[in-house]
N, C-alpha and C positions, 0 to 999 in steps of 0.2 A: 504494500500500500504506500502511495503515497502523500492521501490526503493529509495525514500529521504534520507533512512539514508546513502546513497553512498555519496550524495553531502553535508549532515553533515561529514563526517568523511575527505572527499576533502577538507574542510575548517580546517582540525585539524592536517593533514596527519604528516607536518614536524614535529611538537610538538608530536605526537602521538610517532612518530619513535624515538625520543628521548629521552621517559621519558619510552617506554617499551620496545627496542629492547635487553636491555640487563637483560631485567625481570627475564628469567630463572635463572641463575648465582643468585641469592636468593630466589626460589624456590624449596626446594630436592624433597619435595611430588610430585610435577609436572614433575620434571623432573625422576623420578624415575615411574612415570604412562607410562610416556610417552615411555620410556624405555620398560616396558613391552608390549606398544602397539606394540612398532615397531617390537619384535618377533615373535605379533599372524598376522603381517602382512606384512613378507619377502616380498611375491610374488608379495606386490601392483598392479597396481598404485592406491596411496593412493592421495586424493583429500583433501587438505586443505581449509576447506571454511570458509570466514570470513578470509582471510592470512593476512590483513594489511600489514604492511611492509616487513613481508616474512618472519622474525625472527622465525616462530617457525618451518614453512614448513621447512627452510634452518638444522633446530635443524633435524627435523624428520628425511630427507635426509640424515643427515651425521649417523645417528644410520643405515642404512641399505637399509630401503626399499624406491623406486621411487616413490618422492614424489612432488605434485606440487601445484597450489595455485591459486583460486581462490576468486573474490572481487570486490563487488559495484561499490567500489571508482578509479575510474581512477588514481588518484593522486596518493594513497596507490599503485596501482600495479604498477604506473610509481616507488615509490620508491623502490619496493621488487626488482624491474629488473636490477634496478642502482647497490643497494646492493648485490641482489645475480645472477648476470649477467648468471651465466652457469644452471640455474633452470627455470622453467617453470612458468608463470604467467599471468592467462587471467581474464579480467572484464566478470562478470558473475553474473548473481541471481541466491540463491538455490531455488527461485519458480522455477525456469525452468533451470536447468543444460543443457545445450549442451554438453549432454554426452549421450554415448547409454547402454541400458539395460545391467545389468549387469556388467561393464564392468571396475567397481574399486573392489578393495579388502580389501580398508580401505576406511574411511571417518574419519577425525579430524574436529571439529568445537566446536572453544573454545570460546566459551562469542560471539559469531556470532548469535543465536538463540535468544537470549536475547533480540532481537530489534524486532520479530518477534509477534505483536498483538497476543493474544492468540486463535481468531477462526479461523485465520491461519493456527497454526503452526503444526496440524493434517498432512494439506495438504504439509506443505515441510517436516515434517516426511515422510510421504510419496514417495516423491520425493528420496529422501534419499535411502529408499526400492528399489526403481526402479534401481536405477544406482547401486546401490550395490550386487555385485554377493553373490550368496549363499555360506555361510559359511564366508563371510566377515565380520569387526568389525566398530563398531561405533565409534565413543569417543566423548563426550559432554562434554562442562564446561560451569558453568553457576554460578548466583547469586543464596545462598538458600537464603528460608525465610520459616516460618514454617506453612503458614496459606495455607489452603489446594487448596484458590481462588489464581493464578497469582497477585500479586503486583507490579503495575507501581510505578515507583521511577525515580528522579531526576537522570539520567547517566549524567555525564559532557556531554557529547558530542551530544545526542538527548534520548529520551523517553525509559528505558525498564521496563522488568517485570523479576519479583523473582519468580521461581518455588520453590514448596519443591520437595523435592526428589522424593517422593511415586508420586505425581501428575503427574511431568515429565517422571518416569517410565512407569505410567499406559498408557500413551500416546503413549510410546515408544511400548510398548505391544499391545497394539491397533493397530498399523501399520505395526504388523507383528514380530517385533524385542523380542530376547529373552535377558533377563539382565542378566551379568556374573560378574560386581564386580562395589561396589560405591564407591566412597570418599569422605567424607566432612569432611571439616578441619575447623579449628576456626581463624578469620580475624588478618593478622599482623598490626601492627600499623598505618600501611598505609592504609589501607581496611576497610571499612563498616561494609560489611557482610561476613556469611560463605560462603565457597569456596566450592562447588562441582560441583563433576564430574561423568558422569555413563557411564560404557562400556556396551557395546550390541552386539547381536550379530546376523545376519541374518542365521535363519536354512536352514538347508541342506536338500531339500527336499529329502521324502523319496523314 
């Protein structure tokens, strides 16, 4: 299960919103991904999932494309909605979006998958597929690690695991998604481990 980590992160929410709502602002890599996402997906609606406090939904939004946020934690989306009152904000699991086929044209989900046990996470990949209209893009971020098995690690907040890169793509691959560009960056001083991220991207059937 994964629903628990909603009411882990309910107990952290306030402290959460304020030690990363302003994260991007020391960021370039990220915010320069992120940049590029939001061009291969004008037309949205792009679905934020994992949005915690709304800070990055609110970042995407403002680059262009309709963008909106959902999240476990009741208390997290109470705060996204406080903060960014004129955006969209629903509690939700990516096991089961209440969304219909097809019907985004992005999907962001940043260090959101990470909490997601690994014989899982096939099936919210999956998920992912379904609600993503063809020719739509991905974007992932996550904790590397280099060992080819998922590594649970101590997250402050509850349990996750380290993908490497190739593992988490091959997976991505497996559920249909084609990969168009990675990023791993090396940890700032405040960070553990390396930082990646893989874009994807659902084909166009022919």
């Amino acid at each position: 299960m994964i629903e628990p980590v909603g009411a882990a992160y309910d107990a952290v929410a306030p402290l959460y919103a304020e030690l990363f709502s302003d994260a991007l602002k020391t960021r370039p890599l990220e915010r320069a991904l992120l940049a590029a996402f939001a061009e291969l997906v004008q037309d949205g609606p792009v679905a934020d999932l994992g949005c915690g406090p709304g800070h990055v939904t609110a970042h995407l939004h403002a680059l262009g494309p309709t963008t909106f946020g959902v999240d476990l934690s009741p208390a997290m989306i109470a705060l996204a909605r406080q903060a960014h009152p004129d955006l969209r904000f629903d509690e939700g699991s990516m096991t089961a979006l209440d969304l219909a086929d097809g019907s985004l044209g992005g999907i962001l989900a940043l260090y959101s998958v990470i909490h997601v046990p690994p014989a899982r996470l096939p099936a919210v990949l999956s998920e992912f597929e379904r609600v993503l209209a063809p020719g739509g893009h991905l974007l992932l971020g996550f904790f590397a690690g280099d060992d080819p098995t998922p590594q649970v690690f101590d997250h402050k907040v509850t349990p996750a695991y380290r993908w490497s890169p190739d593992g988490l793509a091959n997976l991505l691959r497996q559920a249909g998604f084609t990969e168009v560009a990675r990023l791993v960056r090396e940890p700032y001083a405040d960070e553990r481990f390396q930082q990646a991220h893989l874009l994807v991207r659902k084909p166009v059937a022919p």
